[in-house]
C-alpha positions in Angstrom: -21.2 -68.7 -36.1 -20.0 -66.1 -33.9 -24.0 -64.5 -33.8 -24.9 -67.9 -33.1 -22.8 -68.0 -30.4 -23.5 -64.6 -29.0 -27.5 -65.3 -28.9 -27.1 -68.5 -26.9 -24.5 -67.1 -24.6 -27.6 -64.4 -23.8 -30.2 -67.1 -23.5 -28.6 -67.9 -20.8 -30.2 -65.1 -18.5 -33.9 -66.0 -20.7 -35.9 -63.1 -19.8 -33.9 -61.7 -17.9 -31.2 -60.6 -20.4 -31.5 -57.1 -20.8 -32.4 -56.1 -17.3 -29.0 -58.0 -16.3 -26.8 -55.9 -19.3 -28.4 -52.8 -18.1 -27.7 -53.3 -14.6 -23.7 -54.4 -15.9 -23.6 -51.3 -17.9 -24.9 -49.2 -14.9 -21.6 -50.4 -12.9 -19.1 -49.8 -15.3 -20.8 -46.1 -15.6 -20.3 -46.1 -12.0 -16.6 -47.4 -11.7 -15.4 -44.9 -15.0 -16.6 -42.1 -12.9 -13.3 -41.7 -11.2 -12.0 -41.8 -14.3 -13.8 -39.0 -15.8 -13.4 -36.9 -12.6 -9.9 -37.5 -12.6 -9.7 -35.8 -16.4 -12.4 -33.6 -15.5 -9.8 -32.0 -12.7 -6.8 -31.7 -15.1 -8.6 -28.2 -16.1 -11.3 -27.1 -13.7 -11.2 -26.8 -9.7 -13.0 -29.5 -7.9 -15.9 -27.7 -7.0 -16.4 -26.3 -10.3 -16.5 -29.6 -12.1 -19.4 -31.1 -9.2 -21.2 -27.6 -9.5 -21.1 -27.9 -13.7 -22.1 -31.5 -13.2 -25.4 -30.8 -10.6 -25.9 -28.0 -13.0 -26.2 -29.6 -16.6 -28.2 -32.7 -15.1 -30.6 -30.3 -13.8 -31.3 -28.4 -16.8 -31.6 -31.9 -18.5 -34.3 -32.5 -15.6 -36.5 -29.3 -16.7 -37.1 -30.6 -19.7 -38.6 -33.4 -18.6 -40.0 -31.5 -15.6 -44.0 -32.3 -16.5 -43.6 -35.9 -15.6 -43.3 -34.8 -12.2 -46.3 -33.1 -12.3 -48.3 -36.5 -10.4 -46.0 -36.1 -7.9 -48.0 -35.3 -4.5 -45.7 -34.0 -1.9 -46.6 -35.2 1.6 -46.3 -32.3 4.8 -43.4 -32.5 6.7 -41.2 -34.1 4.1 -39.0 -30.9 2.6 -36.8 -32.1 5.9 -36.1 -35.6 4.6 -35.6 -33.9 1.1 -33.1 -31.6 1.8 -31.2 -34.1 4.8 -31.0 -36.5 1.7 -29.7 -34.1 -0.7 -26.9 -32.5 1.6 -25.4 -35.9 2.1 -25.8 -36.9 -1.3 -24.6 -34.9 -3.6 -23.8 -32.1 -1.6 -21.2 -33.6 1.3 -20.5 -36.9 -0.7 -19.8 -35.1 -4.4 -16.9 -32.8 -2.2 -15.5 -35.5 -0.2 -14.9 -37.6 -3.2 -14.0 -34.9 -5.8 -11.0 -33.8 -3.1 -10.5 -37.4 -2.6 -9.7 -38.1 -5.9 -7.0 -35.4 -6.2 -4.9 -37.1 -3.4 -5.2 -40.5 -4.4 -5.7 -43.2 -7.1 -9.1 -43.7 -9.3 -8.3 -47.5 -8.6 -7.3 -46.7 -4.6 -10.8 -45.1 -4.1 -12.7 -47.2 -6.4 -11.5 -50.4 -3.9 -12.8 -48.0 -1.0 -16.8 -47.8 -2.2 -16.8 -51.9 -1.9 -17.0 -51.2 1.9 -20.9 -48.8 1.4 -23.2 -51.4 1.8 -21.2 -52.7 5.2 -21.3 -49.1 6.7 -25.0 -49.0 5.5 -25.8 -52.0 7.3 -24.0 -50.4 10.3 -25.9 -47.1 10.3 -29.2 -48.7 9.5 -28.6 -51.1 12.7 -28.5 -47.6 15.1 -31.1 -45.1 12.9 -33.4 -47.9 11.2 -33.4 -50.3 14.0 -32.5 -53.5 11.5 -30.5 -56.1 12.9 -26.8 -56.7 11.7 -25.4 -60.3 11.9 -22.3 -61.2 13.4 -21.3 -62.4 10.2 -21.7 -58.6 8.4 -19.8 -56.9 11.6 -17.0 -60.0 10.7 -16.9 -58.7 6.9 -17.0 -55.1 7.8 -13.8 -55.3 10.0 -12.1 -57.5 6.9 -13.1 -55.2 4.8 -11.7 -52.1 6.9 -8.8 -54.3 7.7 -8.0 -54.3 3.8 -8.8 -50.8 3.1 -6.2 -49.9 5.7 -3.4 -52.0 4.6 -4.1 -50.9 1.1 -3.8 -47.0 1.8 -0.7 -47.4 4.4 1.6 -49.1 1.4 0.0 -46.4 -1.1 2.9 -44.5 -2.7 2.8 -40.9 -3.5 2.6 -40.0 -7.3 1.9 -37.5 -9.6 -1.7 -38.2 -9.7 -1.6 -38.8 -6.1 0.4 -36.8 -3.8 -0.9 -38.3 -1.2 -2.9 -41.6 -1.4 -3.9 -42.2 2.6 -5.7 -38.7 2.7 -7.5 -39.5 0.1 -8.5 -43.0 1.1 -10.0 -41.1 4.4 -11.8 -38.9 2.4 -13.4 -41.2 -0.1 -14.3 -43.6 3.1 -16.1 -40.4 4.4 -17.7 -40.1 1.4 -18.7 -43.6 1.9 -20.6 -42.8 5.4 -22.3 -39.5 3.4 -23.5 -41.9 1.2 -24.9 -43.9 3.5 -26.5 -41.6 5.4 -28.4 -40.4 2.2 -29.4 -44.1 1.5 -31.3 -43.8 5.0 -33.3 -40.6 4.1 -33.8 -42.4 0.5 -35.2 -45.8 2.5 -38.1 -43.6 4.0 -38.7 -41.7 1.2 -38.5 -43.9 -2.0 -42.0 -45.4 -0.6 -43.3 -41.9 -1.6 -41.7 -40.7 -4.1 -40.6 -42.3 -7.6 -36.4 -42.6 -7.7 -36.4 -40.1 -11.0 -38.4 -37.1 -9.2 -35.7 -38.0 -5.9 -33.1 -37.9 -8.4 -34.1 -34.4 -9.6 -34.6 -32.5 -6.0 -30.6 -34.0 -5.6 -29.6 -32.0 -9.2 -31.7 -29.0 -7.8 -30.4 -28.8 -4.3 -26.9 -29.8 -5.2 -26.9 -27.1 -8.6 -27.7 -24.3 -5.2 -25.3 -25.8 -3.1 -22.2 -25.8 -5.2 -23.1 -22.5 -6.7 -22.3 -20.3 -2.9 -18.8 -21.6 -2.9 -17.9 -21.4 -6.8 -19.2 -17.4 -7.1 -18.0 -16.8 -3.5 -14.6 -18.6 -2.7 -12.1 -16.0 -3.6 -9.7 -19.9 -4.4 -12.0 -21.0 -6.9 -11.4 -19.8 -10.9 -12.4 -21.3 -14.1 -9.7 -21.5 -16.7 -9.4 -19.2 -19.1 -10.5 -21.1 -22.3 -12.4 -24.6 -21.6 -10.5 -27.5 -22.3 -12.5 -29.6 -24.6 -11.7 -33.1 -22.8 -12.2 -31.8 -19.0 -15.5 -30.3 -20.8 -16.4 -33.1 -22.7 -15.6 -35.4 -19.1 -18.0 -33.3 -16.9 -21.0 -34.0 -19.7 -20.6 -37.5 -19.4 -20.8 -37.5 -15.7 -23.7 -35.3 -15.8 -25.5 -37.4 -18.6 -23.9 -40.8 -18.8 -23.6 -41.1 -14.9 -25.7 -39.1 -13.0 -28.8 -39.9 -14.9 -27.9 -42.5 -17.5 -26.6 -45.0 -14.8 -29.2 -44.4 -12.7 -31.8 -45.0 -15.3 -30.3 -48.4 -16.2 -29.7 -49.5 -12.1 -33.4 -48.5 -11.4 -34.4 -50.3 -14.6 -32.9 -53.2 -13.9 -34.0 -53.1 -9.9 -37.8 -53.5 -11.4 -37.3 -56.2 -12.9 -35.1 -58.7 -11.1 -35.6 -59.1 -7.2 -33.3 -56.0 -5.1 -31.1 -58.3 -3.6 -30.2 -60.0 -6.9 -29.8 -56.2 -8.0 -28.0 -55.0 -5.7 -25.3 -57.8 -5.6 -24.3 -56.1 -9.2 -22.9 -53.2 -7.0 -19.8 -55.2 -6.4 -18.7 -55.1 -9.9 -18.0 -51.3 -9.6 -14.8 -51.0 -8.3 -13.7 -53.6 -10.2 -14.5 -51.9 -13.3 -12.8 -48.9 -11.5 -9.9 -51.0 -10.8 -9.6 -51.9 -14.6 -10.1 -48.6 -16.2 -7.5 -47.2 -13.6 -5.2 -49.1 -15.3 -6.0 -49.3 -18.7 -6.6 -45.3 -19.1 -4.0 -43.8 -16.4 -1.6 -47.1 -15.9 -2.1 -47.3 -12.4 -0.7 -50.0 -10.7 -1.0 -51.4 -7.3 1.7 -52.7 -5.2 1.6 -56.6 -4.5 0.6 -55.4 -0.7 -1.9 -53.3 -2.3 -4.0 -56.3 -4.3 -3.8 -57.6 -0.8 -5.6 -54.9 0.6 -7.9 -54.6 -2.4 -8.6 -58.3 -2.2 -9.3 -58.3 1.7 -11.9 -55.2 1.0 -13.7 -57.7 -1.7 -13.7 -60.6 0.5 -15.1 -58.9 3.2 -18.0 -57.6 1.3 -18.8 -61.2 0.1 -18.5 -62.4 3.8 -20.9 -60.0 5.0 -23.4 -61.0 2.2 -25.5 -63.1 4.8 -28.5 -62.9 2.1 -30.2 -60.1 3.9 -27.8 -57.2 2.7 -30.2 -54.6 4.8 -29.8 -51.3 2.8 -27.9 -52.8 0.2 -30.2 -51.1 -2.4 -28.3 -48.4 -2.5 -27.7 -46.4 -5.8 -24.6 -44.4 -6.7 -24.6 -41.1 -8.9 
């Protein structure tokens, strides 16, 4: 009975059924990667863990490196390549990963509900695309709750000091827009997987000057096997696996329906926050989280403009 049950219940969606699973699991990929970077920085640096990530995910992309091999590379476009590269992963991977040291995995999770308003924002001055009055209404609701949320964070021992890190994952949050403006003009080009390997590439050379220079930076001694095992997932699981499943499911339901799915990660964020580490939020706190969510539906005027945006 309980089959029976289960096969209707995914009728529902008719043929649309596994593009809508994939794009679910692609979110809670996205919202456990605090998580795992949060466990991945019990035993390496920051910087180590992002360069180790860029680094595995790029090896994983030479082995699939002949599928790139249609590819034609257009004059003039290394620019855009490397402009959306440094802002994502290079400055958005090192905001976040510092980020997540001062404050909560649920705290910053909340904060990436606000990307597609500041999106909209800097498409409206770089791209020229109008923003309604009702988007600039959810984007100040949406700030307005992000705010409250990070003034009545209290420091812990997973977060000395939650308001620092709210700032820095909310400039992580304008690095990732700006890459999703370089990505607008290029994805008509190039196909997301090939765009998805120059990032590995430039990110693996990026991370590597600091982690072999910075006389700060040291790898432990012996490798703990859970940080380890932590920085394969998000090297496998997230960086490519969710991406896989968000651009799977983006061909074959319309983008906006898509990208609407993009809301469920800091829920799931919220959720494994407190299920895995116990992290609670102050009654203030759900106040602020819930004015950051109700703010991103107000500004969901049904043209979302740059709302396709994917996470890594």
């Amino acid at each position: 009975m309980q089959g029976i049950f289960v096969v209707k219940t995914f009728s529902l969606f008719g043929s649309d059924t596994m593009p809508v699973l994939g794009l679910i699991l692609a979110m809670l990929l996205w919202g456990s990667s605090f998580l795992a970077l949060k466990i991945a920085f019990t035993g390496f640096d920051p910087l180590v863990t992002i360069w180790a990530r860029m680094l595995i995910a790029f090896f994983v992309f030479v082995c699939v490196w002949k599928r790139f091999s249609r590819v034609v590379y257009l004059p003039g476009d290394w620019k855009y390549l490397v402009l959306m590269a440094l802002c994502e992963p290079c400055m958005y991977f090192t905001f976040e990963a510092y980020a997540l040291t001062q404050t909560t995995a649920s705290q910053a999770g909340m904060i990436t509900a606000m990307l597609p308003l500041i999106v909209a924002l800097m498409a409206r001055f770089f791209l020229g695309e109008r923003i309604s009055r009702r988007t600039m209404t959810g984007f100040c609701v949406a700030i307005s709750g992000a705010v409250l949320m990070s003034l009545n964070g209290t420091p812990e021992a997973g977060a000395p000091r939650p308001l620092l890190g709210n700032i820095l994952e909310l400039g992580a949050m304008c690095w990732g827009a700006g890459y999703t403006i370089c990505l607008k003009k290029l994805s008509a080009r190039y196909p997301p997987l090939f765009l998805t390997a120059v990032q590995t590439l430039v990110g693996s050379v990026f991370f590597t000057v600091p982690v072999v220079s910075l006389p700060w930076i040291h790898f432990p001694e012996t490798l703990p096997l859970i940080p380890v095992l932590a920085i394969v997932y998000l090297a496998v699981a997230v960086s490519m696996g969710a991406y896989g499943l968000y651009n799977f499911g983006v061909s074959r339901l319309p983008a906006g329906q898509a990208s609407a799915f993009t809301n469920l990660v800091p829920v799931f964020a919220l959720f494994l926050g407190w299920l895995v580490f116990e992290e609670t939020l102050l009654p203030l706190q759900w106040v602020g989280a819930a004015c950051v969510m109700v703010g991103v539906v107000i500004s969901r005027d049904g043209r979302a403009p740059g709302s396709e945006q994917t996470r890594t």
